[in-house]
C-alpha positions as a Markdown table, in Angstrom:
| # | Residue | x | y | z |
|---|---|---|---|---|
| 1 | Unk | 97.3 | -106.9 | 106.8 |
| 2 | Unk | 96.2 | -110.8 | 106.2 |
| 3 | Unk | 99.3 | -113.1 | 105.7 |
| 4 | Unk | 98.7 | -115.2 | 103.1 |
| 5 | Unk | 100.0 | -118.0 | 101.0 |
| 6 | Unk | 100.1 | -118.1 | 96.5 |
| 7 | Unk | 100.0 | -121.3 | 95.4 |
| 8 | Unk | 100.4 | -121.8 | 91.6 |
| 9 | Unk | 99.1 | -125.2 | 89.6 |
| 10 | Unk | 97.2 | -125.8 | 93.0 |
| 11 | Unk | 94.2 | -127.4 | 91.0 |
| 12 | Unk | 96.4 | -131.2 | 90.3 |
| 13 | Unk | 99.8 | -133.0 | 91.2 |
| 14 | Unk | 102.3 | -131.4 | 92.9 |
| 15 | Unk | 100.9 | -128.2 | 93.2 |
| 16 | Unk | 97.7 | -129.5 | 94.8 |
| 17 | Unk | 100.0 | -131.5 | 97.1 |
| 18 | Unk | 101.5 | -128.5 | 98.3 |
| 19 | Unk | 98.3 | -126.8 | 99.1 |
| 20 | Unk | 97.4 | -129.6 | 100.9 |
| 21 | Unk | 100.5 | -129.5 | 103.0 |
| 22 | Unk | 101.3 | -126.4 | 103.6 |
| 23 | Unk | 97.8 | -125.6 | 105.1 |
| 24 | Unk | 98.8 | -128.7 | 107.4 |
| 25 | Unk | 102.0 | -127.3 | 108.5 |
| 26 | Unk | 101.5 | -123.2 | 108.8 |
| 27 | Unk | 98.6 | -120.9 | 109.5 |
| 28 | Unk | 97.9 | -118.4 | 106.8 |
| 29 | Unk | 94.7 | -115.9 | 107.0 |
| 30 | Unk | 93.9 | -116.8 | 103.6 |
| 31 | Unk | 95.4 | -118.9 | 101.2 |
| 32 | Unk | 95.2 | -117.5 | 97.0 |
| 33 | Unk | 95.3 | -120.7 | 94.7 |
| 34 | Unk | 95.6 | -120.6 | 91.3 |
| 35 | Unk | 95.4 | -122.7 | 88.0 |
| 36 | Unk | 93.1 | -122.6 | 84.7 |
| 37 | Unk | 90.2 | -124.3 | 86.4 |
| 38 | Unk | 88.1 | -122.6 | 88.3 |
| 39 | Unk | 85.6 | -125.8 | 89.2 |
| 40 | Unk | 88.1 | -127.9 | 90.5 |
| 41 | Unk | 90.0 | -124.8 | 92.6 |
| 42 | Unk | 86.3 | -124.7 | 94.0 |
| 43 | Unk | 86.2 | -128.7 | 94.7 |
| 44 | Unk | 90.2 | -127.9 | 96.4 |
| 45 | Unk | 88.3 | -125.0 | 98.6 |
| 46 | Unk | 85.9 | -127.4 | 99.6 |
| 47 | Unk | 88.4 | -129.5 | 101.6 |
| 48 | Unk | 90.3 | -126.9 | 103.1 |
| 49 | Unk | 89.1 | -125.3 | 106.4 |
| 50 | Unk | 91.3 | -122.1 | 106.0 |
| 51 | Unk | 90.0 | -119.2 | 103.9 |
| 52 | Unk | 90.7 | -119.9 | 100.4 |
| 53 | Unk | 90.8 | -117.2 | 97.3 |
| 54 | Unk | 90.3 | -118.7 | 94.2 |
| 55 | Unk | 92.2 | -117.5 | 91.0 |
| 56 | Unk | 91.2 | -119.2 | 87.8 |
| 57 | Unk | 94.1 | -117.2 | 85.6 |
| 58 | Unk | 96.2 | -119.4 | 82.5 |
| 59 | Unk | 99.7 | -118.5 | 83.3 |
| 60 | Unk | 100.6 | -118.6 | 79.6 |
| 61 | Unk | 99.0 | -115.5 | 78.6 |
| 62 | Unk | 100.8 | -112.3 | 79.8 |
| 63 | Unk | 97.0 | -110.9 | 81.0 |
| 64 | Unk | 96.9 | -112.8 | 83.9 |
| 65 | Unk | 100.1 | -111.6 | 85.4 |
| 66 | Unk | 99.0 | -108.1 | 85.3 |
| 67 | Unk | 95.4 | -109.6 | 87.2 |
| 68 | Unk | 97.9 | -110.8 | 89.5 |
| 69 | Unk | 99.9 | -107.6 | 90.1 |
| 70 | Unk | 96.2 | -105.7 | 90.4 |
| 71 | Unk | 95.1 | -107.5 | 93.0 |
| 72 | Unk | 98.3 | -107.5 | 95.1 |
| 73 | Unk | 98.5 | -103.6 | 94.7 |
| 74 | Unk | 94.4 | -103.7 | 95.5 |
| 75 | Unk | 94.8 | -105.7 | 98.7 |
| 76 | Unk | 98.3 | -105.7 | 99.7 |
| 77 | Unk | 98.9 | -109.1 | 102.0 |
| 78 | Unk | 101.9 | -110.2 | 103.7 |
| 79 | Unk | 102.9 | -113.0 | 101.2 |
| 80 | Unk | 104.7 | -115.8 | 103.9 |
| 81 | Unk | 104.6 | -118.0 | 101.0 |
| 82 | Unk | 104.9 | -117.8 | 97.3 |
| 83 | Unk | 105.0 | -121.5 | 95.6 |
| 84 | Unk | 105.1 | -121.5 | 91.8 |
| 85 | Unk | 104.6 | -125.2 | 90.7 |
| 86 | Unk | 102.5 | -124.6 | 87.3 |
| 87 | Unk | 104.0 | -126.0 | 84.2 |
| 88 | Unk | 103.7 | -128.5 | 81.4 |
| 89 | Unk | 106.4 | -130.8 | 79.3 |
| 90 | Unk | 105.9 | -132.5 | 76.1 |
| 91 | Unk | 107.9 | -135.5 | 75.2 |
| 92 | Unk | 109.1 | -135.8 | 71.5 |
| 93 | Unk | 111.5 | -134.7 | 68.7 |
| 94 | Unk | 111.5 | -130.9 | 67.1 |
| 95 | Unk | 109.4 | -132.3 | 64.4 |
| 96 | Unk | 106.4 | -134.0 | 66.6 |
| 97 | Unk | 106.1 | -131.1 | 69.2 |
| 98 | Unk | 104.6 | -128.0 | 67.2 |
| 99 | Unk | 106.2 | -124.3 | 67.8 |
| 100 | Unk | 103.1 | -122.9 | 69.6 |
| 101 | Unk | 103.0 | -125.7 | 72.9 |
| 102 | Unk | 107.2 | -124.6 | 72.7 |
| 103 | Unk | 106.7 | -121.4 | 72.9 |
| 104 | Unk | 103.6 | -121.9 | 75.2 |
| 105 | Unk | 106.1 | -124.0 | 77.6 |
| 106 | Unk | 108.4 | -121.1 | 78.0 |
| 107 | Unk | 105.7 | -118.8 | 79.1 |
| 108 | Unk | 104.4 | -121.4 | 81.7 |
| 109 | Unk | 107.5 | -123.3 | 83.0 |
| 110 | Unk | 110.1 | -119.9 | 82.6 |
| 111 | Unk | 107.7 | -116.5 | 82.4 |
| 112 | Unk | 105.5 | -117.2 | 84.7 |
| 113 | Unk | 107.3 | -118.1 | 88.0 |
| 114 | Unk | 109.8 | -114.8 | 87.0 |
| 115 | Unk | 106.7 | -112.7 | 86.7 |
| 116 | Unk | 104.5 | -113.6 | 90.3 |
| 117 | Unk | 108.1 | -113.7 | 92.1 |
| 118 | Unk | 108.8 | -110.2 | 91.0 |
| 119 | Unk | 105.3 | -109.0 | 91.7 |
| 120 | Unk | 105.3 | -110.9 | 94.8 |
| 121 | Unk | 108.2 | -109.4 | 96.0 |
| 122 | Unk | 107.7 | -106.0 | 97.2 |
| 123 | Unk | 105.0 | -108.0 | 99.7 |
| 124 | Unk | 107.2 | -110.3 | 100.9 |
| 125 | Unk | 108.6 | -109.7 | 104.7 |
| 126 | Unk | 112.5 | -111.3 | 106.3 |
| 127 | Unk | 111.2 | -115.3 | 107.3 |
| 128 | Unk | 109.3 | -115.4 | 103.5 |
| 129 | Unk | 110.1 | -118.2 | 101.5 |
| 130 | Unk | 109.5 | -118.8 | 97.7 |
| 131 | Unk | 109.6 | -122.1 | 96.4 |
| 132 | Unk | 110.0 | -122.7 | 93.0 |
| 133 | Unk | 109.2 | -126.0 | 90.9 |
| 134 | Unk | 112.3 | -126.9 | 88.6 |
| 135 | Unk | 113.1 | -130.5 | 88.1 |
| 136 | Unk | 116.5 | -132.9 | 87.7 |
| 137 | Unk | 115.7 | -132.0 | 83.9 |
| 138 | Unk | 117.6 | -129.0 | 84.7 |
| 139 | Unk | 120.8 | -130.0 | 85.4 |
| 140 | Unk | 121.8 | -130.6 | 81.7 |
| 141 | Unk | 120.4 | -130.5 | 77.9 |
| 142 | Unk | 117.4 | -133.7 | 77.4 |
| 143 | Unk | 117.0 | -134.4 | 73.7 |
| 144 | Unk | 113.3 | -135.3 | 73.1 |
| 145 | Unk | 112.2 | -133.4 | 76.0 |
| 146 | Unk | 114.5 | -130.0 | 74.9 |
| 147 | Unk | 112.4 | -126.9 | 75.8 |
| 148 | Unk | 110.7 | -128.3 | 78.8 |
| 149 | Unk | 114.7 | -128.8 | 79.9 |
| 150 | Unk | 115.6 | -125.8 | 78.8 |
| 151 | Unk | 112.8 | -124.3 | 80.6 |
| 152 | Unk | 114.2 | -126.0 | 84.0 |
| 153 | Unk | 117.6 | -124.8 | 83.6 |
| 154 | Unk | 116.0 | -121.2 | 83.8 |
| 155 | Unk | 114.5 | -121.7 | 86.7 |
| 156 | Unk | 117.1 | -123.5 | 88.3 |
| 157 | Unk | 119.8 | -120.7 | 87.8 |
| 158 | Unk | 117.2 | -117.8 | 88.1 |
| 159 | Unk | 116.1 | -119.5 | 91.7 |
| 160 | Unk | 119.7 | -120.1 | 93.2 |
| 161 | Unk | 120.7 | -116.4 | 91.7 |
| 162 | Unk | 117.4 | -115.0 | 92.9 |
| 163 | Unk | 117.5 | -117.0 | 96.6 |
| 164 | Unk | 121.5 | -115.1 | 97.0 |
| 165 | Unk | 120.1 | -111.3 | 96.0 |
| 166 | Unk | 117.7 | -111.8 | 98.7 |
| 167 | Unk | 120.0 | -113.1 | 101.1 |
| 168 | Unk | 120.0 | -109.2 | 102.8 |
| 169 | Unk | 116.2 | -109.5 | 103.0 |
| 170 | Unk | 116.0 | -112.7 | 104.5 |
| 171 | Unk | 114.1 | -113.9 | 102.4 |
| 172 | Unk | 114.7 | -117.4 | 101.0 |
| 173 | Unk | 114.3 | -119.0 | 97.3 |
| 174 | Unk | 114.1 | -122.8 | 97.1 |
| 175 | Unk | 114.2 | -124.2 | 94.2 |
| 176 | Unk | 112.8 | -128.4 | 93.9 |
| 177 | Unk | 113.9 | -130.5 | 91.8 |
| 178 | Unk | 112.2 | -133.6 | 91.4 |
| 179 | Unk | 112.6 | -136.7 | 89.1 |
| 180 | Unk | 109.4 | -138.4 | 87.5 |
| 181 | Unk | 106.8 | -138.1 | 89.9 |
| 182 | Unk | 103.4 | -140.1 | 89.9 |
| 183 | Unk | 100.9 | -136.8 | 88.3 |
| 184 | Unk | 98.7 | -135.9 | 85.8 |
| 185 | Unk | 101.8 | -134.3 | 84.1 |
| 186 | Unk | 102.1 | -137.9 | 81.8 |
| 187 | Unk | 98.4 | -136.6 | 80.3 |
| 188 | Unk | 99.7 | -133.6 | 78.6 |
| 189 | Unk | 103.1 | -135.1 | 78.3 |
| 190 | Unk | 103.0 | -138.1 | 76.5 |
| 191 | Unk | 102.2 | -136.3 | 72.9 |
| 192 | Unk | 100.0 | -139.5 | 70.5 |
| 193 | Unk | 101.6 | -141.2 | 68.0 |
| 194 | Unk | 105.5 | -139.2 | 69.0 |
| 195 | Unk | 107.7 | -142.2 | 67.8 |
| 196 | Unk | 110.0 | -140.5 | 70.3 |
| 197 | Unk | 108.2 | -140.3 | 73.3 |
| 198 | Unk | 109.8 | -141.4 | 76.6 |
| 199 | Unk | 108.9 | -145.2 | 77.4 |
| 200 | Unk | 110.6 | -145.8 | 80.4 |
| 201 | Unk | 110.3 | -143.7 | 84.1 |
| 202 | Unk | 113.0 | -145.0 | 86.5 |
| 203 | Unk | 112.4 | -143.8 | 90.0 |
| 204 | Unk | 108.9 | -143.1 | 90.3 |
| 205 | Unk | 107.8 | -140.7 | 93.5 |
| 206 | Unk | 104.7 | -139.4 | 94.5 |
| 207 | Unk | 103.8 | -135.7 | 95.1 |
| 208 | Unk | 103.3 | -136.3 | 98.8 |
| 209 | Unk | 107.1 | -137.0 | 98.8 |
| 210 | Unk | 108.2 | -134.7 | 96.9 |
| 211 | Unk | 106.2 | -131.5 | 98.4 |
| 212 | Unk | 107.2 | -133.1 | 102.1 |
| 213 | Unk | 111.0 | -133.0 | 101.2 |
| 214 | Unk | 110.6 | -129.8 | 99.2 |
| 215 | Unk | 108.6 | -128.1 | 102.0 |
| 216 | Unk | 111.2 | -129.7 | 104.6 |
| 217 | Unk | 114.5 | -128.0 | 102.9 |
| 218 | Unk | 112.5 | -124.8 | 102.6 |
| 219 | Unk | 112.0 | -124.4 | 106.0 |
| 220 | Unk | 115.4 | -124.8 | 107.0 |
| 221 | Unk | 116.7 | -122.0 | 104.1 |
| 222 | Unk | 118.2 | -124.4 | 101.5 |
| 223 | Unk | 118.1 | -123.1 | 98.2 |
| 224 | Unk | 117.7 | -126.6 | 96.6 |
| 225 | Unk | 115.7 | -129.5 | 96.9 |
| 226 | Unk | 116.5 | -133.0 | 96.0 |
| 227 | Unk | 114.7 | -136.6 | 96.8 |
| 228 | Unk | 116.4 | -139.8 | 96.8 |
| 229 | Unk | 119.6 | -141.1 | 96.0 |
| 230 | Unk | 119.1 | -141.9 | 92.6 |
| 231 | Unk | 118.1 | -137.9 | 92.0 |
| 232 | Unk | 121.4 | -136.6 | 93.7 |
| 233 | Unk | 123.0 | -139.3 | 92.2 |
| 234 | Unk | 122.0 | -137.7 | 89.1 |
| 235 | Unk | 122.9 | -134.2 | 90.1 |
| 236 | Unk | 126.5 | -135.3 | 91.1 |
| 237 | Unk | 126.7 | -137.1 | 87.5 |
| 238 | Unk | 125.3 | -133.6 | 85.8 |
| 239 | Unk | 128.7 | -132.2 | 87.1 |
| 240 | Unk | 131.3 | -134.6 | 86.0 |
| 241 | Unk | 130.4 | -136.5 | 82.8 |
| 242 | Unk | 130.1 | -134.7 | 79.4 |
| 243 | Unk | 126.8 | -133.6 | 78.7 |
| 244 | Unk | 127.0 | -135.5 | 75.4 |
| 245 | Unk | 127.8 | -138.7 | 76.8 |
| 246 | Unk | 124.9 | -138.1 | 79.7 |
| 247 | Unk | 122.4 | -137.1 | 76.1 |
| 248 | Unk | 123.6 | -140.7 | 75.1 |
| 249 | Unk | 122.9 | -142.5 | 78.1 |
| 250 | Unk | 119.5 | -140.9 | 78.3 |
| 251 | Unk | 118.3 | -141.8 | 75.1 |
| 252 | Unk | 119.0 | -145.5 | 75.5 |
| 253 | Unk | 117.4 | -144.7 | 79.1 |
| 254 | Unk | 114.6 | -143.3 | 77.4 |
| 255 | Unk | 113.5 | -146.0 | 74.7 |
């Protein structure tokens, strides 16, 4: 039985990041990456020296989930690690962001890490660890930026819920929560000519930071991950102050 790694959005960002240090840090027979791309999962296999599977599956269309499920039932690993870090956010108003990238955003950001963690469960042995990529957008409603929040408080609650059931398995659910973070995720973000976009990012980190913390509090069985003061300072905030005073304060933030 190969022990193995799944690494979601492992083709850019954060999800690259993590490939890159997890393979650093652990030894895996075989590592399965996945992401839309299949040319530059190839260019990632390049510069890793442990055996790499490459899945090119869009984790926004239902299909690839059952691909997924196949090919666990086909081979049936040990999963040590199950990281899903694929997702997308667009910045603007109800009016500027069109119903199908909403509605696209719940199947990537919400679906999609609820779908490979149930599949990936049944293969998963006491000492696994599932780390799942939320953000500090999940600690409370973001106007301009609502879905892709709302898609983060999902994940949030369904991670710390999730890392508790499995408490009898031993089996441990992180779930990371990053603030902006230097990535290619301002590409798809930024949506042109949204008079509502966000214009400011306040405490910029890079993915090496994040996945080094993330991969840190994973290891020693925390079910969340947070970076930096500012980040838990916003946390702690989340829990005290009205969320429509904190919607107020982040649109002057914001602009």
């Amino acid at each position: 039985m190969k022990n193995i790694a799944v690494i979601t959005g492992a083709s850019s960002g954060i999800g690259y990041e993590f490939t890159m240090q997890l393979t650093a840090r652990e030894s895996f027979d075989e590592i399965w990456v996945i992401a839309r791309s299949k040319d530059k999962l190839n260019s990632l296999k390049e510069k890793l020296t442990v055996p790499v599977k490459v899945l090119p599956l869009d984790l926004g269309l239902e299909d690839s989930y059952e691909k997924y499920k196949a090919l666990l039932e086909e081979e049936k690993p040990n999963i040590k690690v199950l990281i899903n870090c694929s997702g997308f956010g667009k910045f603007g108003s109800y009016e500027e962001i069109n119903t199908k990238d909403c509605l696209s955003m719940i199947d990537v950001n919400a679906k999609a890490p609820v779908a490979l963690s149930e599949y990936s469960l049944p293969y998963m042995k006491e000492g696994a660890r599932i780390l799942q990529v939320a953000s500090i957008a999940g600690f409370h409603p973001i106007p301009y930026l609502n879905v892709y929040a709302a898609t983060k408080v999902f994940l949030l609650n369904y991670s710390r819920a999730l890392n508790y059931e499995l408490k009898e398995r031993k089996i441990t659910v992180t779930a990371v929560c990053p603030g902006w973070t230097k990535t290619p995720f301002f590409d798809v973000a930024t949506e042109k000519g949204a008079k509502t976009s966000v214009t400011r990012y306040t405490g910029m980190r890079t993915a090496a930071e994040i996945v080094k913390k993330a991969l840190d509090r994973s290891e020693k069985k925390k079910d969340i991950a947070v970076l930096g003061l500012q980040n838990n300072g916003h946390r702690f905030l989340a829990k005290i102050v009205p969320y429509s005073a904190i919607m107020k304060i982040w649109d002057k933030i914001r602009k």
